[in-house]
N, C-alpha and C positions, 0 to 999 in steps of 0.2 A: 504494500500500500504506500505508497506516494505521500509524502506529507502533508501537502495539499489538502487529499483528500481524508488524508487522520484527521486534522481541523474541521474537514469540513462533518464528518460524519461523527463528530465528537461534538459537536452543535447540534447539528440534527436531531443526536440522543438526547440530551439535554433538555430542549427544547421541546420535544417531543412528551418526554416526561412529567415539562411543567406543565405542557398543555393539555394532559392525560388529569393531571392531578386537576387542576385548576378548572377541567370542565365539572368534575363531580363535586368539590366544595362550591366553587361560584355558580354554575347554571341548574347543578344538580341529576340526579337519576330520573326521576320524574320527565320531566323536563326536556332528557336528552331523548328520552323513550319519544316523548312524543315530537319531537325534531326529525328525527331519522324518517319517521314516512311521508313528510311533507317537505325536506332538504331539496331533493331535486326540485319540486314546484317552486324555491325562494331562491335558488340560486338560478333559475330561469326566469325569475322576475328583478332580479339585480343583474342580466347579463350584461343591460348597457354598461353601469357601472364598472363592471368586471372587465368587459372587453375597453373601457378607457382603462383602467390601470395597465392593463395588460400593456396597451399601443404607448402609453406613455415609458413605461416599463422596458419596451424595445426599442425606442426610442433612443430613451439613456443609450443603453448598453451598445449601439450600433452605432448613436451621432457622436457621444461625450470621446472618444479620440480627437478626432477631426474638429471638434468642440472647442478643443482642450487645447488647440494651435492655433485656432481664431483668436481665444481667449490673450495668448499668450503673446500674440504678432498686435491685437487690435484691443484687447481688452483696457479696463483702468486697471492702470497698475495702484493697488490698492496695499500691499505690504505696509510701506513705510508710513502710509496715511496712518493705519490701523497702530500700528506701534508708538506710534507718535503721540496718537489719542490716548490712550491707556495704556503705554509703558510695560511697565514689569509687572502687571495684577496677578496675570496667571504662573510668573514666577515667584511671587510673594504667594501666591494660594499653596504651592508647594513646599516653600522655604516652611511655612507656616503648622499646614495639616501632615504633611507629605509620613505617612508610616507604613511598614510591611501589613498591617490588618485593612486598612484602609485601602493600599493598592490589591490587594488581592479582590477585597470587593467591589472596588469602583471599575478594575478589568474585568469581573466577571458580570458584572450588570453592564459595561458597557457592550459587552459580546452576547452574553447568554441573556439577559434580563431586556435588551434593547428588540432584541428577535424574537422573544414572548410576550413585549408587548406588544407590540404590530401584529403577531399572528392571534392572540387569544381574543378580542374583540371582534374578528372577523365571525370566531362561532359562535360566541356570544348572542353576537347581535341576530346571525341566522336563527338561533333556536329562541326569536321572539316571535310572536303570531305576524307581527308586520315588517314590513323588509324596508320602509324608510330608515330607520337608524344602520343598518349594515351599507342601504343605498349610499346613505349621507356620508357615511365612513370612506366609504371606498372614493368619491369624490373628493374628499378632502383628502385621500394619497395622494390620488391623482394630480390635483391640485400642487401638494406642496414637490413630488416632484417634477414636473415640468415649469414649476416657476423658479425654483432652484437651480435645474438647467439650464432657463436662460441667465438666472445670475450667475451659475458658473461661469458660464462664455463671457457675460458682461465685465464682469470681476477676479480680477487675476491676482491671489494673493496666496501666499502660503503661510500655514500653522504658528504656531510660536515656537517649538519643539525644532523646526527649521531655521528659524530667524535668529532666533537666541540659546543657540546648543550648548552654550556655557552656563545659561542661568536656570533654562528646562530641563529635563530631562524626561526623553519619551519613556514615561513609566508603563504605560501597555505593554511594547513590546520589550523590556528589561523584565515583565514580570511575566508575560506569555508571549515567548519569541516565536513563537510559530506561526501566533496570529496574524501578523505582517505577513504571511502569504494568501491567508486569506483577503488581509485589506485591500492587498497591492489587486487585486482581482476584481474590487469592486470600489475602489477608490483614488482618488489622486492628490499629491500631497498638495497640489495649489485648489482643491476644490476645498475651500473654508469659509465663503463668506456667502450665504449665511450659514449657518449648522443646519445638517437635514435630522441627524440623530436629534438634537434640540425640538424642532418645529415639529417635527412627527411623532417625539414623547411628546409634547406640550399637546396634538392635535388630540392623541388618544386620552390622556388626563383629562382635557376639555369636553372629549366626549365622554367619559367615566362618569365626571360631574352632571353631565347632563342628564343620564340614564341613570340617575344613579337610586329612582323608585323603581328600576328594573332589577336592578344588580348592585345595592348597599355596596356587599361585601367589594366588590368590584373597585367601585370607588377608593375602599380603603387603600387597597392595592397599588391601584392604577396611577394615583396621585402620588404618592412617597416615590415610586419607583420611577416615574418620569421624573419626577424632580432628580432622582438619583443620577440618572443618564444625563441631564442637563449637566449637573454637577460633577460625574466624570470627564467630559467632554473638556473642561477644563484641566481639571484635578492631574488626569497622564497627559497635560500639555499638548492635544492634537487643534482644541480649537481656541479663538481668544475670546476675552469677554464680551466684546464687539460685535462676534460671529453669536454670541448667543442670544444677545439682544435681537439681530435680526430675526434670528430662529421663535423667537419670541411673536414675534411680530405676524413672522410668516405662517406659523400656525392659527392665530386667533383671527387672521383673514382666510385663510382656506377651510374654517369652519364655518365663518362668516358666510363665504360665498356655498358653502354647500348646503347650509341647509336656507340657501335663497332659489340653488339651482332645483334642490329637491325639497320641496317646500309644501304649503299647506295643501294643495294642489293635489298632492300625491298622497296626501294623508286623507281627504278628502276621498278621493277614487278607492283606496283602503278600505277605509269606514262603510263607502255605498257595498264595495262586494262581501263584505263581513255581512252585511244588513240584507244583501240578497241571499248569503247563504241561510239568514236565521229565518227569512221568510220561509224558504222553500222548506225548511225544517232541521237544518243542522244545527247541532248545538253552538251557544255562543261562545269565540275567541276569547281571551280573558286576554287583556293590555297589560304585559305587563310579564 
């Protein structure tokens, strides 16, 4: 096995694990029982959704080379702006907190914890009677990444971890060197401004909060743990404070715009076919 692939399928388990455990405490047995025979009708009623993350999703992974030279030849050189504005924060946040229990868990939520958050809402939200909130979810991916791709091309900047090797130190890969093969596979050291790991925890906390008369327990979860990743993101020196605030930013409008794009509209058309099916005599959906 390929080291690559030990990374990769050392996640996968992981992963897989949390989301095994985390569907029967959060969604529950009940619950999951009754998801499984109407799964297919909600994921064919989210395909548009589904098929934009996808096209955005190949996108990236097809334009961000070719991207990544535009950026580089045309882009604002943004480095030294960023540095200049806030200095040494994220080497004072390390000088500061910086300890072996700490990087052990801020590498592992940023690898293992950041990949269960993004995947565990997706079934969540499926095994609710209405597929607006997984719709909405999945537009707000979409969202953060294709507007992050165009600020990668707009915005050519790199990490702090690059700029200041002497006062950083890339604690990720000093504390999981391996990791770096996975990164280098699905990232670039000058795509930092804004953070997608930031915006995309922030997007899913925002939605936690919102559902959070679906899924309490969720909530509890969902919030600490984005916050956590925002605060890795810094903490092993990949992103700056600068890049988080955008992240910030870039999440509370692509929740904004999703649930405007899938909006009352759809909750509406929901509600009438729930109300036709209680005419004809099915039993009633429970919200919730």
């Amino acid at each position: 096995m390929t080291p690559l692939l030990s990374v990769l399928t050392s996640v996968v388990a992981w992963v897989g694990a949390m989301l095994a455990v985390a569907s029967v405490v959060v969604i529950g047995p009940a619950r999951l029982r009754e998801t499984w025979g109407g799964v297919r009708g909600r994921i064919w009623d989210a395909r548009r959704a589904v098929a934009l993350v996808c096209v955005v999703l190949l996108a990236s992974a097809v334009g961000r080379p070719a991207l990544l030279d535009v950026s580089r030849l045309f882009g604002i050189q943004a480095t030294a702006l960023i540095y200049g504005l806030e200095g040494g924060f994220v080497a004072w946040v390390q000088a500061t907190f910086a300890s072996p229990p700490l990087t052990a868990y801020f590498s592992r939520v940023y690898v293992y914890g950041y990949a269960f958050l993004l995947a565990f809402p997706v079934i969540a939200y499926l095994a609710l009677p209405r597929t607006t909130p997984v719709r909405r979810l999945l537009v707000a991916y979409a969202l953060n990444y294709g507007v992050g791709l165009v600020l990668y091309t707009l915005v050519f900047a790199h990490g702090p971890r690059n700029v200041i090797p002497d006062m950083v130190t890339p604690l990720l890969f000093t504390n999981q060197p391996d990791v770096i093969l996975l990164a280098s596979e699905v990232n670039e050291a000058s795509n930092v401004f804004p953070s997608l790991h930031t915006s995309l925890s922030v997007t899913v906390g925002t939605f936690a909060i919102l559902t959070r008369e679906e899924y309490p327990l969720w909530t509890l979860i969902a919030v600490p743990l984005s916050l956590s990743v925002v605060i890795a993101t810094m903490y092993l020196g990949i992103h700056w404070l600068t890049d988080v605030v955008a992240g910030f930013a870039l999440a509370f409008g692509c929740v904004a715009l999703a649930h405007r794009f899938v909006g009352s509209r759809a909750d509406a058309a929901e509600s009438g076919a729930a109300g036709d099916g209680r005419r004809s005599g099915s039993a009633p959906d429970a919200d919730g």
